[in-house]
DRENPA-3360 file (N, C-alpha, C; in nm, 2 decimals, always signed):
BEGIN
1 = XXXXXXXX = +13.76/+8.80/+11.67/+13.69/+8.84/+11.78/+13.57/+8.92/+11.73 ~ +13.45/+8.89/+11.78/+13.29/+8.99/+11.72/+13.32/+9.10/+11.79 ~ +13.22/+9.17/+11.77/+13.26/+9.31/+11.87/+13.19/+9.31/+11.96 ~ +13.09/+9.22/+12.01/+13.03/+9.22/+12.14/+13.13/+9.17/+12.23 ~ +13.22/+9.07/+12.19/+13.38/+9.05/+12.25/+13.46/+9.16/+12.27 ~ +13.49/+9.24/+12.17/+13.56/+9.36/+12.18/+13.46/+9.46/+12.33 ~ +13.37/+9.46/+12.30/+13.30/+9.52/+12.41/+13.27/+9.47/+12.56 ~ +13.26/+9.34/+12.54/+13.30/+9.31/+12.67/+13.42/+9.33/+12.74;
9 = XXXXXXXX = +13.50/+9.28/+12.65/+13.64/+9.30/+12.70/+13.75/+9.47/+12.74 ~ +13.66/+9.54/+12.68/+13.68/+9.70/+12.67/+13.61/+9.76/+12.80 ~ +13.45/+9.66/+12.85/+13.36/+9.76/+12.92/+13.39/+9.67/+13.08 ~ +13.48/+9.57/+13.06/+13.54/+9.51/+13.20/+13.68/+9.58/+13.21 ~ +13.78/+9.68/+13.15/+13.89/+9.68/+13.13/+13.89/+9.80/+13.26 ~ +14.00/+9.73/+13.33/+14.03/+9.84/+13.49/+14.09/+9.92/+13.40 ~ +14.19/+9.93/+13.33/+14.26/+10.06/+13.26/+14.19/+10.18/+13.26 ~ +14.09/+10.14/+13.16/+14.00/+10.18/+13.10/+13.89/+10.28/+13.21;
17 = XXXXXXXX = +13.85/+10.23/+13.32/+13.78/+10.23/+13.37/+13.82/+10.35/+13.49 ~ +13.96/+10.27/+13.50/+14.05/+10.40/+13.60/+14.07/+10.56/+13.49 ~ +14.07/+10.55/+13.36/+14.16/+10.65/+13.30/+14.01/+10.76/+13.32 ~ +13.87/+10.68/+13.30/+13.79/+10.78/+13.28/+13.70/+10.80/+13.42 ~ +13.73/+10.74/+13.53/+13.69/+10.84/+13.66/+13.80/+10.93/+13.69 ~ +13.91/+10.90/+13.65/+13.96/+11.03/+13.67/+13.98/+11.16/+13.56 ~ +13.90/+11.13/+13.47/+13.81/+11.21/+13.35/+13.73/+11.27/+13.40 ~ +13.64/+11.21/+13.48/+13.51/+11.27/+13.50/+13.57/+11.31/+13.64;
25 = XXXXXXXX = +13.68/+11.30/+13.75/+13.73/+11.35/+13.87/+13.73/+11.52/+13.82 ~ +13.83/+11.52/+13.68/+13.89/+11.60/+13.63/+13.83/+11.70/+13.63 ~ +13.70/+11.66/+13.56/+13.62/+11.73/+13.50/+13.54/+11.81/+13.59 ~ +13.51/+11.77/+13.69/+13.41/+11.79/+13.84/+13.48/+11.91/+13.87 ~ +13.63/+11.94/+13.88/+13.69/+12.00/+13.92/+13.74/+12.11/+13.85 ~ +13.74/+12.11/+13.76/+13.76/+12.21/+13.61/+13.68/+12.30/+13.53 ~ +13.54/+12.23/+13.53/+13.45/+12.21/+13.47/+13.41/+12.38/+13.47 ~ +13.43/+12.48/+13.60/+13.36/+12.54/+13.64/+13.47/+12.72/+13.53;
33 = XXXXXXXX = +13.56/+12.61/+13.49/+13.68/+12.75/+13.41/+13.67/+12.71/+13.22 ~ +13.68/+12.56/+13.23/+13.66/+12.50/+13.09/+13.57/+12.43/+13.07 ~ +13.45/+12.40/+13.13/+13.31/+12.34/+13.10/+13.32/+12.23/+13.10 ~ +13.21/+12.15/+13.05/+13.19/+12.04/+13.13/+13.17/+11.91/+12.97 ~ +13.12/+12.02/+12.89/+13.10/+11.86/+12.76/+13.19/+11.87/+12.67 ~ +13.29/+11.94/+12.62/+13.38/+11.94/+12.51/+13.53/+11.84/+12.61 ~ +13.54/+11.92/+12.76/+13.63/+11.82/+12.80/+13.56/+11.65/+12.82 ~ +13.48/+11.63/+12.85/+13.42/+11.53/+12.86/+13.43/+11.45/+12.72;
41 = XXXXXXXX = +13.42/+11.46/+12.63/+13.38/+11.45/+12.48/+13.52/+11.38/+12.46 ~ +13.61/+11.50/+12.43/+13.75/+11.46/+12.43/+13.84/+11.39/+12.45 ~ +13.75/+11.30/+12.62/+13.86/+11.26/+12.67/+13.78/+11.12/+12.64 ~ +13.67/+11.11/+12.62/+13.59/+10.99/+12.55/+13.66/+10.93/+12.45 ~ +13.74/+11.03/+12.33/+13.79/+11.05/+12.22/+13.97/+10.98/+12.28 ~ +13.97/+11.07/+12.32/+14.10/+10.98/+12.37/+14.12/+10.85/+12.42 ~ +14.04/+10.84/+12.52/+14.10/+10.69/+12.60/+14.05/+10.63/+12.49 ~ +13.93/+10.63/+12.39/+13.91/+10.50/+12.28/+13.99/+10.53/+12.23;
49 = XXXXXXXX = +14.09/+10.59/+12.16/+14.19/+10.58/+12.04/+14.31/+10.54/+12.15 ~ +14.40/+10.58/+12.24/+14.54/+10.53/+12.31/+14.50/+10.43/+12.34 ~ +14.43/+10.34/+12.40/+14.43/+10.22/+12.50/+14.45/+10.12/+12.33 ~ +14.39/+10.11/+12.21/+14.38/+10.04/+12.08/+14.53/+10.03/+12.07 ~ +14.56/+10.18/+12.01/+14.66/+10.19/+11.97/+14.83/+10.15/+12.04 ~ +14.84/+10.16/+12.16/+14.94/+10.16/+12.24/+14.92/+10.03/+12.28 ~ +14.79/+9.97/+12.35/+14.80/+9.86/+12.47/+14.77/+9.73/+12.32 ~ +14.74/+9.73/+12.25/+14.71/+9.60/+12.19/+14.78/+9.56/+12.07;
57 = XXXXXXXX = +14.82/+9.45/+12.05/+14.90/+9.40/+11.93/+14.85/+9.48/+11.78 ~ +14.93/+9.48/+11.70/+14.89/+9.51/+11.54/+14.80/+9.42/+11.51 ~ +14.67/+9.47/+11.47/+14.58/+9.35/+11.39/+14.50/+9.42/+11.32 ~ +14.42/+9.39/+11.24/+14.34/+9.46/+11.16/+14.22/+9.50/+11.21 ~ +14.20/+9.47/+11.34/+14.09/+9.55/+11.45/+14.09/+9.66/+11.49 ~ +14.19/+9.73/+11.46/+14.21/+9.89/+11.52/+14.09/+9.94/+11.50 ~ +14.01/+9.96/+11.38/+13.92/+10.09/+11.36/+13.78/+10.00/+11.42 ~ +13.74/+9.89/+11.48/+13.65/+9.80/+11.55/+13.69/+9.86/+11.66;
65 = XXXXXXXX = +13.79/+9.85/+11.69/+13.84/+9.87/+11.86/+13.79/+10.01/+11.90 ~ +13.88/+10.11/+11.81/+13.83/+10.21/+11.85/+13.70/+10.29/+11.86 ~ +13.59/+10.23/+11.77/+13.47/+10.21/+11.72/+13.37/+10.15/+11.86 ~ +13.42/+10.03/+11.88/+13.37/+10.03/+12.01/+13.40/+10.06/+12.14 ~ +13.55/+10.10/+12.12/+13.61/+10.22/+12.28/+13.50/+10.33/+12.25 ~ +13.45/+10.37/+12.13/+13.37/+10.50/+12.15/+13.26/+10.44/+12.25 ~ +13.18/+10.37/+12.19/+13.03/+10.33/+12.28/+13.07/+10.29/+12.42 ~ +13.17/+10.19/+12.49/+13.19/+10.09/+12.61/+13.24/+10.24/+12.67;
73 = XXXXXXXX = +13.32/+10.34/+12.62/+13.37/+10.46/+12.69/+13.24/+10.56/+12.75 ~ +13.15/+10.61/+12.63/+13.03/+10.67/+12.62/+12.90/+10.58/+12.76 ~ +12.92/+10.45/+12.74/+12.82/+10.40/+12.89/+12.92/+10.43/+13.03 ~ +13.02/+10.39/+13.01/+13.10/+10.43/+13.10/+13.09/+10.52/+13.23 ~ +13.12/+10.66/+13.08/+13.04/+10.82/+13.13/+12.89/+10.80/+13.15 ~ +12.82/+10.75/+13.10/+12.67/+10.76/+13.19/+12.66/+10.74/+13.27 ~ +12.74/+10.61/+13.28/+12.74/+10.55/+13.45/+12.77/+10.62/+13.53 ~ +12.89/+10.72/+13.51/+12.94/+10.84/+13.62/+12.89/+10.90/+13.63;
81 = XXXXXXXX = +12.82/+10.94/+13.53/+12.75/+11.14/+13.58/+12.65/+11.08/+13.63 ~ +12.58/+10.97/+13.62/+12.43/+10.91/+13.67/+12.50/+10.91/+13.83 ~ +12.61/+10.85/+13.85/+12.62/+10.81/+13.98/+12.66/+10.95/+14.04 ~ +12.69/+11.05/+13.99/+12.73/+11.18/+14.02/+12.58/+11.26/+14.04 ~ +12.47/+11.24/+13.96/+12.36/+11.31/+13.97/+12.27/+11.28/+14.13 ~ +12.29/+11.11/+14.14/+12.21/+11.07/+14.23/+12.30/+11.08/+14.35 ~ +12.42/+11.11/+14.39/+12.52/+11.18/+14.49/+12.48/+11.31/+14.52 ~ +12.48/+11.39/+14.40/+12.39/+11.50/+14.48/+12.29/+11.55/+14.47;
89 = XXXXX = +12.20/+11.46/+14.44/+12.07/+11.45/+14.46/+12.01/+11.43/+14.62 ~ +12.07/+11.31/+14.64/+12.10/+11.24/+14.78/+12.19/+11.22/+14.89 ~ +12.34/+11.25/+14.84/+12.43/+11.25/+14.94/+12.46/+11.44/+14.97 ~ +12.36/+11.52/+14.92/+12.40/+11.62/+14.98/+12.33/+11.70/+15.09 ~ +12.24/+11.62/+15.13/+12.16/+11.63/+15.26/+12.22/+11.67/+15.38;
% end
Protein backbone atom coordinates (compact mmCIF):
# COMPACT_ATOMS: atom_id res chain seq x y z
CA UNK A 1 0.00 0.00 0.00
CA UNK A 2 1.77 3.84 -0.91
CA UNK A 3 1.00 6.10 1.68
CA UNK A 4 -1.29 8.26 -0.23
CA UNK A 5 -3.41 4.91 0.18
CA UNK A 6 -2.59 4.72 3.78
CA UNK A 7 -3.86 8.42 3.83
CA UNK A 8 -6.80 8.05 2.08
CA UNK A 9 -7.88 5.33 3.84
CA UNK A 10 -6.96 6.88 7.43
CA UNK A 11 -8.53 10.54 6.38
CA UNK A 12 -12.08 8.63 5.28
CA UNK A 13 -11.89 6.42 8.53
CA UNK A 14 -15.33 7.11 10.70
CA UNK A 15 -13.26 5.68 13.77
CA UNK A 16 -10.98 8.02 13.32
CA UNK A 17 -13.00 10.77 12.63
CA UNK A 18 -15.53 10.09 15.62
CA UNK A 19 -12.38 9.65 18.22
CA UNK A 20 -11.16 13.27 17.36
CA UNK A 21 -14.47 15.49 17.40
CA UNK A 22 -14.85 14.19 20.48
CA UNK A 23 -11.09 15.40 21.13
CA UNK A 24 -11.75 18.61 20.03
CA UNK A 25 -15.59 18.33 22.03
CA UNK A 26 -13.22 17.57 24.90
CA UNK A 27 -11.17 19.99 24.52
CA UNK A 28 -13.82 23.06 24.04
CA UNK A 29 -14.86 22.03 27.36
CA UNK A 30 -11.68 21.62 29.33
CA UNK A 31 -9.68 23.77 27.66
CA UNK A 32 -10.50 26.62 30.09
CA UNK A 33 -8.67 24.48 33.43
CA UNK A 34 -5.99 22.38 31.16
CA UNK A 35 -5.58 24.44 27.91
CA UNK A 36 -6.08 24.05 24.79
CA UNK A 37 -2.65 22.77 22.68
CA UNK A 38 -0.81 20.22 24.70
CA UNK A 39 -4.29 18.45 25.15
CA UNK A 40 -4.93 18.81 21.61
CA UNK A 41 -1.37 17.66 20.58
CA UNK A 42 -1.70 14.52 22.59
CA UNK A 43 -4.63 13.34 21.64
CA UNK A 44 -3.37 13.83 17.87
CA UNK A 45 -0.51 11.51 19.28
CA UNK A 46 -2.82 9.09 20.49
CA UNK A 47 -5.47 8.27 18.08
CA UNK A 48 -2.40 7.93 15.32
CA UNK A 49 -0.55 5.36 17.43
CA UNK A 50 -3.98 3.09 18.98
CA UNK A 51 -6.15 2.96 15.79
CA UNK A 52 -2.30 1.22 13.91
CA UNK A 53 -1.61 -0.57 16.61
CA UNK A 54 -4.88 -2.22 17.96
CA UNK A 55 -7.30 -2.01 14.71
CA UNK A 56 -4.86 -3.35 11.98
CA UNK A 57 -3.15 -6.64 11.21
CA UNK A 58 0.69 -7.17 11.98
CA UNK A 59 2.57 -5.84 8.96
CA UNK A 60 5.51 -3.98 8.54
CA UNK A 61 3.54 -0.68 8.02
CA UNK A 62 3.18 0.25 11.56
CA UNK A 63 5.75 3.14 11.62
CA UNK A 64 3.95 4.45 7.84
CA UNK A 65 0.77 4.16 9.53
CA UNK A 66 1.47 5.90 12.38
CA UNK A 67 3.51 8.48 10.42
CA UNK A 68 0.65 9.20 8.44
CA UNK A 69 -2.12 8.97 11.40
CA UNK A 70 0.10 12.03 12.40
CA UNK A 71 -0.66 14.29 9.17
CA UNK A 72 -4.56 12.73 8.13
CA UNK A 73 -5.13 13.37 12.21
CA UNK A 74 -3.23 16.98 12.19
CA UNK A 75 -5.82 18.08 8.80
CA UNK A 76 -8.51 16.58 10.65
CA UNK A 77 -7.92 19.13 13.58
CA UNK A 78 -7.77 21.98 11.13
CA UNK A 79 -10.80 21.14 9.82
CA UNK A 80 -12.31 21.42 13.45
CA UNK A 81 -11.00 24.39 14.87
CA UNK A 82 -11.50 26.07 11.36
CA UNK A 83 -15.11 24.97 11.57
CA UNK A 84 -15.08 25.96 15.26
CA UNK A 85 -13.54 29.53 14.41
CA UNK A 86 -16.12 30.25 11.64
CA UNK A 87 -19.14 29.07 14.28
CA UNK A 88 -18.12 31.69 16.33
CA UNK A 89 -17.28 33.95 14.15
CA UNK A 90 -20.82 33.63 12.65
CA UNK A 91 -23.09 31.44 14.58
CA UNK A 92 -22.78 33.64 17.53
CA UNK A 93 -24.85 36.49 16.46
Amino acid sequence: MSLFDIFISQITDPFRIALLVALGLTTLRTSAVTGAVVPLAAGVVFVAVIIPTTLSPASGQLWQAIGVGLVSNTVWLAVLLGLKALWQRFGAR
